[in-house]
C-alpha positions as CSV (number, residue, x, y, z in Angstrom):
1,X,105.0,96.2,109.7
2,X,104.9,99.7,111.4
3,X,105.6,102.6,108.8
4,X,108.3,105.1,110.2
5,X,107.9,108.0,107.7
6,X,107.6,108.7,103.7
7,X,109.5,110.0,101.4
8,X,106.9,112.6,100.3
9,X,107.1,116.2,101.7
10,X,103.5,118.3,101.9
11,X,103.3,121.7,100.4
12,X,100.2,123.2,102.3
13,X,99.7,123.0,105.7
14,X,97.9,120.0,106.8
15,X,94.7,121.7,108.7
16,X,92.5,118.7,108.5
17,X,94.8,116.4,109.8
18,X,95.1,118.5,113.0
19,X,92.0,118.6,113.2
20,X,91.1,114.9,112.9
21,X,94.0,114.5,115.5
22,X,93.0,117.1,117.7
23,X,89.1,115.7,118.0
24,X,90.5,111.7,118.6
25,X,92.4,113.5,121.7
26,X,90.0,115.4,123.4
27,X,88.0,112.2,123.2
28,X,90.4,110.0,124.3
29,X,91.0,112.0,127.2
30,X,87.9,112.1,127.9
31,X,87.7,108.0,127.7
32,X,90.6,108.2,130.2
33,X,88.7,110.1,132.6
34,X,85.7,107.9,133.1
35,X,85.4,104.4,135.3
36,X,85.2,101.5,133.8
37,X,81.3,101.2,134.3
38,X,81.0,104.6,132.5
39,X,83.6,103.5,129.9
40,X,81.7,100.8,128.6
41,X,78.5,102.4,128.6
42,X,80.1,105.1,126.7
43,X,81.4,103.2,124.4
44,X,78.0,100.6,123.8
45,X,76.4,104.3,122.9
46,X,79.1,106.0,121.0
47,X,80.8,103.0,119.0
48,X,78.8,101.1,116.9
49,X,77.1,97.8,117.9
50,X,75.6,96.3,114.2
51,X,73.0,94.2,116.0
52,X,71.6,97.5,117.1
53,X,70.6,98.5,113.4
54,X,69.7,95.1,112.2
55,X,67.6,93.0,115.0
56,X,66.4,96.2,117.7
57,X,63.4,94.3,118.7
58,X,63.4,92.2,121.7
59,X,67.1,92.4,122.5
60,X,70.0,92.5,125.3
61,X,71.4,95.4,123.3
62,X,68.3,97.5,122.7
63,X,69.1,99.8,126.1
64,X,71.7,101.4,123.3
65,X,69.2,102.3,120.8
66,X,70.8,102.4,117.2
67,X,71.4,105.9,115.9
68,X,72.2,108.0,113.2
69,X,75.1,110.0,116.0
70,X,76.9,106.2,116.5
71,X,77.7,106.3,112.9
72,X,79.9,109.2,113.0
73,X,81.5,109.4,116.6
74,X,82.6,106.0,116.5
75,X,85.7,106.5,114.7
76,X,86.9,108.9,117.0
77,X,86.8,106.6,120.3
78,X,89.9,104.0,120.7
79,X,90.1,101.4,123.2
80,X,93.6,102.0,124.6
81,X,97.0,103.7,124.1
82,X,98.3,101.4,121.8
83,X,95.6,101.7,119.6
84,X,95.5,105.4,119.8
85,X,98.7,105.9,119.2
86,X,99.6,103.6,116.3
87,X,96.2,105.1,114.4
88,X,97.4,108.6,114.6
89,X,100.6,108.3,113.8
90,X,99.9,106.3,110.7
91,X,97.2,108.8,109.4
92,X,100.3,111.7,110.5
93,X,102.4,110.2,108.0
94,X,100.3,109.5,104.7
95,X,97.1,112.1,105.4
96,X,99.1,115.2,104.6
97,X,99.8,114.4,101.4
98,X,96.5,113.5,100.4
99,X,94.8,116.7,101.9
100,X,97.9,118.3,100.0
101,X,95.4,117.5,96.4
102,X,91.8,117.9,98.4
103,X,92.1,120.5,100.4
104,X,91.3,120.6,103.9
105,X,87.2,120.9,103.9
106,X,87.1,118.3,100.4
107,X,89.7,116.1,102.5
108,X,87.6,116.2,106.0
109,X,84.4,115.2,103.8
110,X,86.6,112.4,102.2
111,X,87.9,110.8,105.3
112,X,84.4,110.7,106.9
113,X,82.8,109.0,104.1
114,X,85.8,106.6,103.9
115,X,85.3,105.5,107.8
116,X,81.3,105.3,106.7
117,X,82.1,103.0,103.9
118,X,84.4,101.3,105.8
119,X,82.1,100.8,108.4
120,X,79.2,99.4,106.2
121,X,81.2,96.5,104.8
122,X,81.8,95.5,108.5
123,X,78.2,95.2,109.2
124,X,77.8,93.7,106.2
125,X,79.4,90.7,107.1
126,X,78.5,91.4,110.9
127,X,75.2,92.0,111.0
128,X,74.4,89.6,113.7
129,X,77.2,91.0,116.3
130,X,77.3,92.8,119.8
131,X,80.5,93.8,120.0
132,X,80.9,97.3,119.5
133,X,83.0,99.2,116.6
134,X,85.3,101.6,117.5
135,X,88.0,103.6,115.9
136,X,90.0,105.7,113.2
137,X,91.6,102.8,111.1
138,X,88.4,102.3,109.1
139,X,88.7,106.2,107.7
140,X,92.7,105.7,108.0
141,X,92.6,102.9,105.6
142,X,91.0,105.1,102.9
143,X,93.8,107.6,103.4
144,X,96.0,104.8,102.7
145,X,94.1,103.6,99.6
146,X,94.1,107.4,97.9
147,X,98.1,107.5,98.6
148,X,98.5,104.0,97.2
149,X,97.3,105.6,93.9
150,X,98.8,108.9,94.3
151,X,102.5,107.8,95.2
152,X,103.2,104.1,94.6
153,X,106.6,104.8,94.4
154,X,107.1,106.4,97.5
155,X,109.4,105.1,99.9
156,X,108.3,104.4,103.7
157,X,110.5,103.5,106.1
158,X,108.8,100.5,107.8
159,X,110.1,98.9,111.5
160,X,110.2,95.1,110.8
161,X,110.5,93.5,114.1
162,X,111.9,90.0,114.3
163,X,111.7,89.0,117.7
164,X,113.5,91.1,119.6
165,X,115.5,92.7,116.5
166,X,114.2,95.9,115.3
167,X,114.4,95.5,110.9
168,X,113.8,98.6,109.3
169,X,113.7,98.9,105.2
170,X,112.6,101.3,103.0
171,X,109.8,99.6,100.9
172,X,107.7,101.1,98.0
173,X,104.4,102.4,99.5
174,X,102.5,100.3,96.2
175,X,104.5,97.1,98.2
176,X,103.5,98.0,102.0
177,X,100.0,99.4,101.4
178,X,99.2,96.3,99.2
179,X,100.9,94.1,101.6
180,X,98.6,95.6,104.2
181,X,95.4,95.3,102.2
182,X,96.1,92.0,101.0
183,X,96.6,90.7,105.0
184,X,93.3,92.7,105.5
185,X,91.3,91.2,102.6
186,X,92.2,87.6,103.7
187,X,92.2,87.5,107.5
188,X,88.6,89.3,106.7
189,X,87.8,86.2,104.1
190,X,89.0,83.9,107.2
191,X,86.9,84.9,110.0
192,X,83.7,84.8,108.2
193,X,81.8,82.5,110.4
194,X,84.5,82.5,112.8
195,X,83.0,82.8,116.4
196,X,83.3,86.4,117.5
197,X,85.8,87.1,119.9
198,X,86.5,90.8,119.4
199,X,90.0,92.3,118.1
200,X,90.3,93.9,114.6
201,X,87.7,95.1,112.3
202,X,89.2,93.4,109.0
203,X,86.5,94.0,106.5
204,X,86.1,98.1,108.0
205,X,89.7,98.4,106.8
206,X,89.3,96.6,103.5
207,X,86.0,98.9,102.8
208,X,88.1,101.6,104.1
209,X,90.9,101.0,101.6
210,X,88.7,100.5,98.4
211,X,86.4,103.4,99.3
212,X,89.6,105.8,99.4
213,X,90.9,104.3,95.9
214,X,87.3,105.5,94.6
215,X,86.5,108.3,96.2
216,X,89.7,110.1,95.1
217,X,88.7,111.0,91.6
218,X,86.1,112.7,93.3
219,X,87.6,114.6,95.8
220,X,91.0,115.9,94.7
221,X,91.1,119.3,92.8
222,X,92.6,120.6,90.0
223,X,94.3,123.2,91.0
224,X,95.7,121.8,94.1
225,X,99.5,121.4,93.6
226,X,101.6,118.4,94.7
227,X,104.8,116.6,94.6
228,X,105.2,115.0,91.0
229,X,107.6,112.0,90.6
230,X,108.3,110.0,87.6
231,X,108.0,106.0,87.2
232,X,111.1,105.5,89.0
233,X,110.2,107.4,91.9
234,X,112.4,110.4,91.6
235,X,111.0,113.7,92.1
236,X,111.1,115.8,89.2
237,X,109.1,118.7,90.6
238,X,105.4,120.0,91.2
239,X,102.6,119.8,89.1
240,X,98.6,120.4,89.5
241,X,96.3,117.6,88.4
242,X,95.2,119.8,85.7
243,X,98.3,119.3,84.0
244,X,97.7,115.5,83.4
């Protein structure tokens, strides 16, 4: 499932959001620009490698010293167009709204701690792995977790493809956002033990995801407005979270 767009409009202007955007394409870029040799190297120092942090003594990874920098930058490299592209668009469509109740400096704070939580529950179950960590989705999924308590019954227009036939529906963001976190959750509960072959960081988006559902209490303010909509999904105007 690829989400299109929402239903829900933003009130303020999104600042963060560019920001985040803005950072993941200068460094992109800058990926684009180096040989391969360099590339890896790059990303062995800038991603996150959990063997690093967990067995540094002795080791074939231990020329890329574990570090506190690793941590941070890693969810702002991306290992190719495809990946770039599908992360920022999907934080494009569900980030405004939730910096729409944060704020832009309380919503920066929240998505960073959001990729580090997702990050830690990755190396939890990977502690023994050399293949690096890279990317936004862990931080993305958090945004995704805060809008799946903030608008369940939003509508997102999702590209279904079947085969070759492009299917789009509008489903309730409580159905695609728990759709996606239940496929996260599992194929992450499969490949424990698995043999590591690379690909997608399950458990960083499940960690992602929970961490945004309980971060949000603590990060959205009270006099922030946003769209209000009643159990049936209809809009019926603008409120603060002050008046609930």
């Amino acid at each position: 499932m690829f989400p299109i767009r929402d239903s829900i409009p933003r009130i303020h202007t999104p600042w963060g959001v560019y920001i985040i955007i803005g950072l993941n394409l200068l460094v992109f870029l800058l990926e684009l620009t180096l040989p391969h040799d360099a590339l890896v190297g790059f990303i062995h120092l800038y991603g996150v490698v959990p063997a690093r942090y967990f067995h540094a003594q002795g080791t074939i990874w231990e020329q890329y010293p574990g570090g506190i920098f690793s941590l941070f930058s890693y969810m702002f490299l991306h290992g190719g167009w495809m990946h770039f592209i599908v992360n920022m668009w999907t934080l494009w469509i569900f980030a405004d709204n939730i910096e729409d109740v944060m704020g832009t400096v309380r919503f920066l704070l929240f998505y960073v701690l959001c990729g580090l939580c997702a990050l830690g529950l990755h190396m939890a179950f990977n502690q023994h792995s050399m293949m690096p960590v890279l990317g936004a989705s862990g931080a993305i999924a958090g945004v995704m977790g805060a809008y799946f308590m903030l608008y369940p019954h939003a509508k997102v227009l999702t590209l279904i493809p079947i085969i070759i036939i492009p299917l789009f529906l509008d489903l309730p963001a409580v159905l695609f956002l728990g759709l996606w976190f239940i496929i996260q959750l599992f194929s992450g509960i499969s490949s424990v033990g698995a043999a590591e072959t690379g690909g997608i960081a399950w458990w960083a988006h499940a960690g992602g995801f929970i961490a945004g559902i309980l971060l949000l209490p603590l990060f959205r303010q009270s006099k922030r407005c946003y769209f209000c909509y009643n159990s049936r999904g209809k809009r019926i105007g603008v409120a603060r979270w002050s008046d609930h």
